[in-house]
C-alpha positions in Angstrom: -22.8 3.9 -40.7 -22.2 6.9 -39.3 -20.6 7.5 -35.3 -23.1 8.2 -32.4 -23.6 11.8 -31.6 -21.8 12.2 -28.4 -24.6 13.5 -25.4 -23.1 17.1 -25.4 -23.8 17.5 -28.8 -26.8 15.9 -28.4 -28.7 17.4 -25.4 -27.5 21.1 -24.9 -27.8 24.2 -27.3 -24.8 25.9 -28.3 -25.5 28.5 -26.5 -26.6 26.9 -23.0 -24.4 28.0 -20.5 -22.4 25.1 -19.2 -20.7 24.9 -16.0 -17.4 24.1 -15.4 -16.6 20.0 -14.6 -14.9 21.4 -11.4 -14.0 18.9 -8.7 -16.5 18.2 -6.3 -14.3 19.0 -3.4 -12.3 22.1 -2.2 -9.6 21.4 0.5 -8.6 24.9 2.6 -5.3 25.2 4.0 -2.9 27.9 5.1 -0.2 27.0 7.5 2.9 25.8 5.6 3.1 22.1 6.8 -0.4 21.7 6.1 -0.4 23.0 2.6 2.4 20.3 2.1 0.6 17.6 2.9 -2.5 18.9 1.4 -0.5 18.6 -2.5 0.9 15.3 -0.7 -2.8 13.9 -0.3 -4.2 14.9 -3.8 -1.1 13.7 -5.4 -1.9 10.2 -3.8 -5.8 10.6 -4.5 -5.9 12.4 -7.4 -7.7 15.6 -8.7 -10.9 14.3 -7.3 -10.8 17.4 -5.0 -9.1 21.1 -5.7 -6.3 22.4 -3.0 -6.8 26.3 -2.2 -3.7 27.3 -0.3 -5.0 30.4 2.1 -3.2 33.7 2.2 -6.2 35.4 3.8 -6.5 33.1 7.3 -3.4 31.2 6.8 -1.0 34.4 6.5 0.3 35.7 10.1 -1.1 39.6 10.6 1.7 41.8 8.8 3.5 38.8 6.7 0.6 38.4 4.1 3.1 39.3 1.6 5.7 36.7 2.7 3.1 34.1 2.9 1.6 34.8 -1.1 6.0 34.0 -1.7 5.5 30.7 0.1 1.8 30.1 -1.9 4.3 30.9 -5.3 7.1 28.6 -4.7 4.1 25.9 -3.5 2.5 26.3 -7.0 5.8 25.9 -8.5 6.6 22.9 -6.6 6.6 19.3 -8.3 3.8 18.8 -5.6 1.4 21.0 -7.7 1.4 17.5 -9.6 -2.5 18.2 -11.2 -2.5 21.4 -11.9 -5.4 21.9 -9.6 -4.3 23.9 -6.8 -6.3 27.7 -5.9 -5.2 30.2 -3.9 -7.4 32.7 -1.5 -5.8 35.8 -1.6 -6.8 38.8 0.8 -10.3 40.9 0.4 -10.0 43.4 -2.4 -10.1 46.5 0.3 -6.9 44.7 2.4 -4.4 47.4 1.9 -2.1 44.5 0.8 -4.1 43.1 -1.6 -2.3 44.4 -4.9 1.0 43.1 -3.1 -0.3 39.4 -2.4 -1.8 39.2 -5.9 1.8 40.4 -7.5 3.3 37.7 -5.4 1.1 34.8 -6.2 1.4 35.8 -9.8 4.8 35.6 -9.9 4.6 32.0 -10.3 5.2 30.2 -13.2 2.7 27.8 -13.0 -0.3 29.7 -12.2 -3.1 28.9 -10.0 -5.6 27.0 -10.7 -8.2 29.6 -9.8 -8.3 32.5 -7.0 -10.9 32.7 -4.4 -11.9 36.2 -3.5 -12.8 36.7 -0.2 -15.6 39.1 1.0 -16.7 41.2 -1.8 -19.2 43.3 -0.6 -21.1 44.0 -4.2 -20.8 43.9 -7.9 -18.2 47.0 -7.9 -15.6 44.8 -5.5 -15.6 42.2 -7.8 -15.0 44.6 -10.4 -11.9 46.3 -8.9 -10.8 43.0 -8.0 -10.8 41.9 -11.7 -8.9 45.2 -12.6 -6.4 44.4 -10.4 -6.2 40.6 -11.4 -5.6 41.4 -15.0 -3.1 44.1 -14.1 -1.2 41.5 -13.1 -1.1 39.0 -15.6 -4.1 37.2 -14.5 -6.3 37.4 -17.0 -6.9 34.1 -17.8 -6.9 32.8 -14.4 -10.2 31.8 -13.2 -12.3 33.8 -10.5 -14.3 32.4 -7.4 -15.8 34.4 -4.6 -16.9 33.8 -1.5 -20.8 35.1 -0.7 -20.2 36.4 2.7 -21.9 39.7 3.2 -25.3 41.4 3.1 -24.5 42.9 -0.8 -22.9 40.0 -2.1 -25.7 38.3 -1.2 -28.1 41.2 -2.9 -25.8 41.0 -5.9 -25.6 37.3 -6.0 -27.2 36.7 -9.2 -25.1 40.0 -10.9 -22.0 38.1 -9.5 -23.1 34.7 -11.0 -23.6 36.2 -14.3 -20.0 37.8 -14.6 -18.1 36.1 -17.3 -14.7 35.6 -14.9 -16.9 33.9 -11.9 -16.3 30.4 -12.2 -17.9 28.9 -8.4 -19.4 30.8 -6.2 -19.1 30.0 -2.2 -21.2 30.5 0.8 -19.1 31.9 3.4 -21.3 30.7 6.4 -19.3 31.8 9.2 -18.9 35.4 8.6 -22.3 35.9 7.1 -23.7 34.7 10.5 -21.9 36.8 11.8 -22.3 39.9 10.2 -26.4 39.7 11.3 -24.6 41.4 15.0 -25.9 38.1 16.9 -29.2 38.0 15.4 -28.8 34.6 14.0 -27.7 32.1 16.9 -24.3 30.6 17.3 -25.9 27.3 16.7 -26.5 28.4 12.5 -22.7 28.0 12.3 -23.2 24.3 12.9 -25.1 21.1 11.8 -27.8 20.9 11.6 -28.6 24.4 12.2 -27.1 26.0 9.1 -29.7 23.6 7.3 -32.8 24.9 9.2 -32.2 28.6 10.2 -34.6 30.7 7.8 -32.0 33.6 7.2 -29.4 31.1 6.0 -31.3 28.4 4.2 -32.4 31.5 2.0 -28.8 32.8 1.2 -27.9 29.0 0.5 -30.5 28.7 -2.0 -30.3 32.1 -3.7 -26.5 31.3 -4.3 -26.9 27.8 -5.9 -30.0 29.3 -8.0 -28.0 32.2 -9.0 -25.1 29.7 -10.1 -27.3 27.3 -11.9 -28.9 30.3 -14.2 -25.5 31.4 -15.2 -23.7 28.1 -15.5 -21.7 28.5 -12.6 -20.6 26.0 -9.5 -22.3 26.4 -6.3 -19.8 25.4 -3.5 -21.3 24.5 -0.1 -19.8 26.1 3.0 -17.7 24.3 5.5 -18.3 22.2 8.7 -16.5 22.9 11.2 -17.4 19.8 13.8 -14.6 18.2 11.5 -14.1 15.2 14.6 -18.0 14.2 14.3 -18.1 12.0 10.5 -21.8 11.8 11.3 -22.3 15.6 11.2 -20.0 16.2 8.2 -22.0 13.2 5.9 -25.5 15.1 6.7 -24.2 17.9 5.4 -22.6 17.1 2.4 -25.4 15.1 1.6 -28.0 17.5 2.2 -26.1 20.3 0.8 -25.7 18.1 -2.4 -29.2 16.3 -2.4 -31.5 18.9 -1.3 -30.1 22.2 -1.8 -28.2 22.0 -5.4 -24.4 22.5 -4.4 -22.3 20.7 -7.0 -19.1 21.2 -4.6 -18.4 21.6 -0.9 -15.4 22.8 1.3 -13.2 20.9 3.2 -10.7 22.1 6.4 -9.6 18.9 7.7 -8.4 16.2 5.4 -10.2 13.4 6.5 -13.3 15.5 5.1 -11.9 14.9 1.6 -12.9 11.3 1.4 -16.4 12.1 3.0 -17.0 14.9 1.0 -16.8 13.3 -2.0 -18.2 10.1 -1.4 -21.2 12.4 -0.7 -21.5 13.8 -3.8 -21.0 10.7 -6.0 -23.9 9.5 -7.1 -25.0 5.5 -6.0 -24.1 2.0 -8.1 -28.2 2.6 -8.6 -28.1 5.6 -10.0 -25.0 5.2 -12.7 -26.6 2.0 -13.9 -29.9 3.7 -14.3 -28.0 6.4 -16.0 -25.8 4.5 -18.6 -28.9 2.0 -19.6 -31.0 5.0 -20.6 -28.4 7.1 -22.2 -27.0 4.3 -24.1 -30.7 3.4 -25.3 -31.1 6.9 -26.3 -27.8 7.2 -28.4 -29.3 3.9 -30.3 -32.8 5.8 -30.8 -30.7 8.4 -32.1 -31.7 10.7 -28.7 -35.7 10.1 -29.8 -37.6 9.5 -27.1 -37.8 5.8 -25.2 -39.7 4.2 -23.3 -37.3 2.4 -20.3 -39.4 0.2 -17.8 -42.6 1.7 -18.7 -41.5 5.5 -18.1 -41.3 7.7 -21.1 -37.9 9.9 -21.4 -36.8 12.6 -23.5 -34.4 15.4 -24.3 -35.0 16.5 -20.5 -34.5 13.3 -18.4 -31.5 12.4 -20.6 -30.0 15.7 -19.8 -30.5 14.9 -16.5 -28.5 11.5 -16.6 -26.0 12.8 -18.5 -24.9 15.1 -15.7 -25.1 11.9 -12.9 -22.8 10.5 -15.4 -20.2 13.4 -15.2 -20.6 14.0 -11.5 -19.7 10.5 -11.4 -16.8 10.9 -13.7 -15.8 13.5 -12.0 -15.9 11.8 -8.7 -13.9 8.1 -9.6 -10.6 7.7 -7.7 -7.7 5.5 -8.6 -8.8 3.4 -6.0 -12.6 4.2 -5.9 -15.4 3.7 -7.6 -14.9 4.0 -11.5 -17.2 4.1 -14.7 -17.3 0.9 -16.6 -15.0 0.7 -19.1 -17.3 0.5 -22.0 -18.8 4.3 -20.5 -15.2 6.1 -20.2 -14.6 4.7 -23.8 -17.9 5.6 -25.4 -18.5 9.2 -23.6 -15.6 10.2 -21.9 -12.2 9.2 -23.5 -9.7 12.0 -24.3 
């Protein structure tokens, strides 16, 4: 009897682009103590959300360069436990950009990824690129942060790049740049879900990143005292506008975040009793409680599967044993 063909082999072409199994959450910090505990809390949790330590708001004005040392020696540190710790560095146009970038590079353990921080167009990402590899970055991934009017024109030119990994929104800033146009009340919840100007740059961002295989990461909310406010968004952002990964500024967003973007009890068991009964049809179509699936719905639940994967905790919800072993063991 030969072994059942594993759902990736199954379900996508060899040629589909893929995006990466990223974590679901992306923890921002910059101020030395903070950082700490930040690698202190995923230690404890686990890789169930990325660190990104912040040169570009975390550094003091003039000491960017002393900060990306500090960012090194943190990378470096046996509090990197997971492997899974970013860096921001400064916008590609910062004259010290070239100078953080050396620094952060210097590590020996490199970063995880690096966020780039308002590229205005194709070119800046380009000339950020240069100046990654010139460094000895050339393997480590790229994210950027869709913040201005041409990276939002270039968004799908961006997504496509083959060293983009995740693409952010940058809510704040791109508010911002419309010169008061948009209201002050689009920075918040729920008004960043409703304004017209921002609902579109949300949704051209996480279609750009689905076409190209690419992770769409929601922006952040800043009411980080009101749990209520934080939960609509994460669950909106993940449920109705396609984002497979959100920020976080305050650690007690973490949790929130990605109990958000797990997918329910009802939802896995759905998943696992149709995948399971496919793999047994050898992935011909079935008919589950009188619905008919095929190729296209067990795609679907194969990805509620890894965003759940991706999502279990040491002391959170896990797969079933019987799942990890049959799809998922290493």
């Amino acid at each position: 009897m030969t072994d059942p063909i594993h759902p990736r082999q199954a379900l996508f072409d060899p040629g589909e682009p893929a995006a990466p199994s990223l974590p679901v959450c992306d923890h921002y910090s910059g101020v030395e103590d903070r950082m700490r505990k930040s690698l202190a809390l995923q230690a404890r949790m686990g890789p169930v959300f990325d660190v990104t330590l912040d040169n570009e708001d975390g550094a003091p004005v003039g000491g960017e360069v002393e900060h990306a040392h500090l960012i090194a020696e943190l990378l470096d540190s046996p509090d990197n436990l997971h492997g899974r710790v970013g860096v921001r560095v400064l916008p590609v146009n910062h004259p010290r950009f070239a100078d953080v970038l050396r620094a952060v590079m210097r590590a020996k353990k490199p970063p995880a990824y690096l966020m780039l921080p308002k590229a205005g167009s194709l070119s800046d990402l380009e000339r950020a690129v240069h100046f990654v590899d010139a460094t000895g970055g050339r393997h480590v991934p790229l994210h950027a942060l869709i913040e201005t009017h041409g990276a939002l024109r270039d968004v799908m030119q961006l997504a496509a790049h083959p060293r983009i990994e995740s693409l952010s929104f940058g809510l704040m800033d791109f508010v911002s740049a419309h010169r008061g146009a948009i209201p002050l009340s689009a920075m918040g919840v729920p008004g960043q879900f409703e304004h017209p100007l921002v609902v579109r740059a949300k949704l051209e961002i996480s279609a750009a990143c689905h076409a190209y295989g690419k992770v769409p990461s929601h922006c952040v909310v800043t009411e980080f005292k009101h749990a209520s406010a934080l939960q609509a968004a994460a669950t909106r952002a993940c449920r109705e506008f396609g984002y497979t990964r959100m920020w976080s500024i305050h650690p007690s967003q973490v949790q929130a975040i990605v109990d958000a973007f797990s997918p329910t009890t009802a939802e896995v068991d759905l998943a696992v009793e149709i995948l399971f009964a496919a793999q047994a049809a050898g992935w011909a179509p079935i008919r589950h409680r009188d619905t008919l699936h095929d190729r296209a719905s067990y795609r679907y639940f194969w990805h509620v599967l890894e965003r759940a994967h991706r999502t279990s905790t040491a002391e959170g919800p896990q797969l079933p044993a019987v799942v990890r072993e049959a799809f998922f063991k290493v």
